[in-house]
N, C-alpha and C positions, 0 to 999 in steps of 0.2 A: 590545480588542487583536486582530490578529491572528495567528492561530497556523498554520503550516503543517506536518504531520505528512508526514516521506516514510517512505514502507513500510504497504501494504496488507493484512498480514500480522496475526497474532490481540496481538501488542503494539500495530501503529498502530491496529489497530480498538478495541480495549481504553483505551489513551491518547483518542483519537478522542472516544469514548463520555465520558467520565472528564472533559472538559472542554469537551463543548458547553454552547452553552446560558448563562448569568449573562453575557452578557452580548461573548460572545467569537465571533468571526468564524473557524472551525476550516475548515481544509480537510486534507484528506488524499488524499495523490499515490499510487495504486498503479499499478505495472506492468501489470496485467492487469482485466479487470475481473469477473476470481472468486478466489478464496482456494483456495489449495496448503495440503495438508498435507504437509510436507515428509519424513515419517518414510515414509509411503505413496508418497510420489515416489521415494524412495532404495531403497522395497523394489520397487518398480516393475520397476528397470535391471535386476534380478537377475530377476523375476515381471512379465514383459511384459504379462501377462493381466491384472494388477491395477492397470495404470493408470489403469483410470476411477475407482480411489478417493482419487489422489492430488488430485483438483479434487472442493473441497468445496462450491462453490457460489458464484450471483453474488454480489458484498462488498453487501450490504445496510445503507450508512451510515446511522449513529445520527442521529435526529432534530437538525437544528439542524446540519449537516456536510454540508460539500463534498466530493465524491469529484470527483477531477480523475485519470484516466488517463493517464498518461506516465512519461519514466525524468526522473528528476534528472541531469542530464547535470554541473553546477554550481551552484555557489553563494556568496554573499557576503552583507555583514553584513547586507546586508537582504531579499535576496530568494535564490528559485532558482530557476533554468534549466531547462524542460525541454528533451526531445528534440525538441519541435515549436516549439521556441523560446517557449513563452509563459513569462510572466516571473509567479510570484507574491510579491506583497512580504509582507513578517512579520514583527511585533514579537517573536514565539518561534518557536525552530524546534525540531522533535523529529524527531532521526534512531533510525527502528525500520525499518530494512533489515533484522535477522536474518541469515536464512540463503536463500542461493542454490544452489539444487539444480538441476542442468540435467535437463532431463525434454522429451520430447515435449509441447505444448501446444496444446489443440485450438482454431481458429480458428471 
């Protein structure tokens, strides 16, 4: 089957992990292509200086998984939309968005 994970985050990457592999075609959609720590992001707004802790690194997907970069802009019973329009279809879907912290983001 396929499985499409949106949220690049330590739940998608955890789910991610948790069911590649036997047999399952996994992709996972994140926003960016490193991983926030979001407590370190929020302490950030207050300690500007400690920014660079809030990016913990590039998302290094689990053997057997798709990392597809984009937002989920939509979705329906089979697929979802991103912001670049591509379309991935899924027999399951798993919504791990979490938590969105707005932060400066380094390009």
């Amino acid at each position: 089957p396929k499985i499409v994970i949106v949220g690049g985050g330590y739940s998608g990457i955890t789910t991610a992990k948790g069911l590649a592999g036997k047999d399952r075609d996994v992709t996972l959609v994140s926003s960016t292509p490193y991983l926030e720590w979001g407590i370190a992001a929020s302490y950030s707004l207050t300690h500007p200086e400690e920014l660079h802790k809030a990016v913990a690194g590039k998302i290094d997907p689990p053997k057997g998984v798709n990392l597809v970069i984009g937002t989920a802009v939509s979705m329906t019973d089979t697929e979802v939309l991103l912001d670049n329009e591509q379309a991935l279809p899924y027999d399951a879907l798993v919504i791990a968005t979490g938590l969105n912290v707005p932060l400066f983001r380094p390009k």
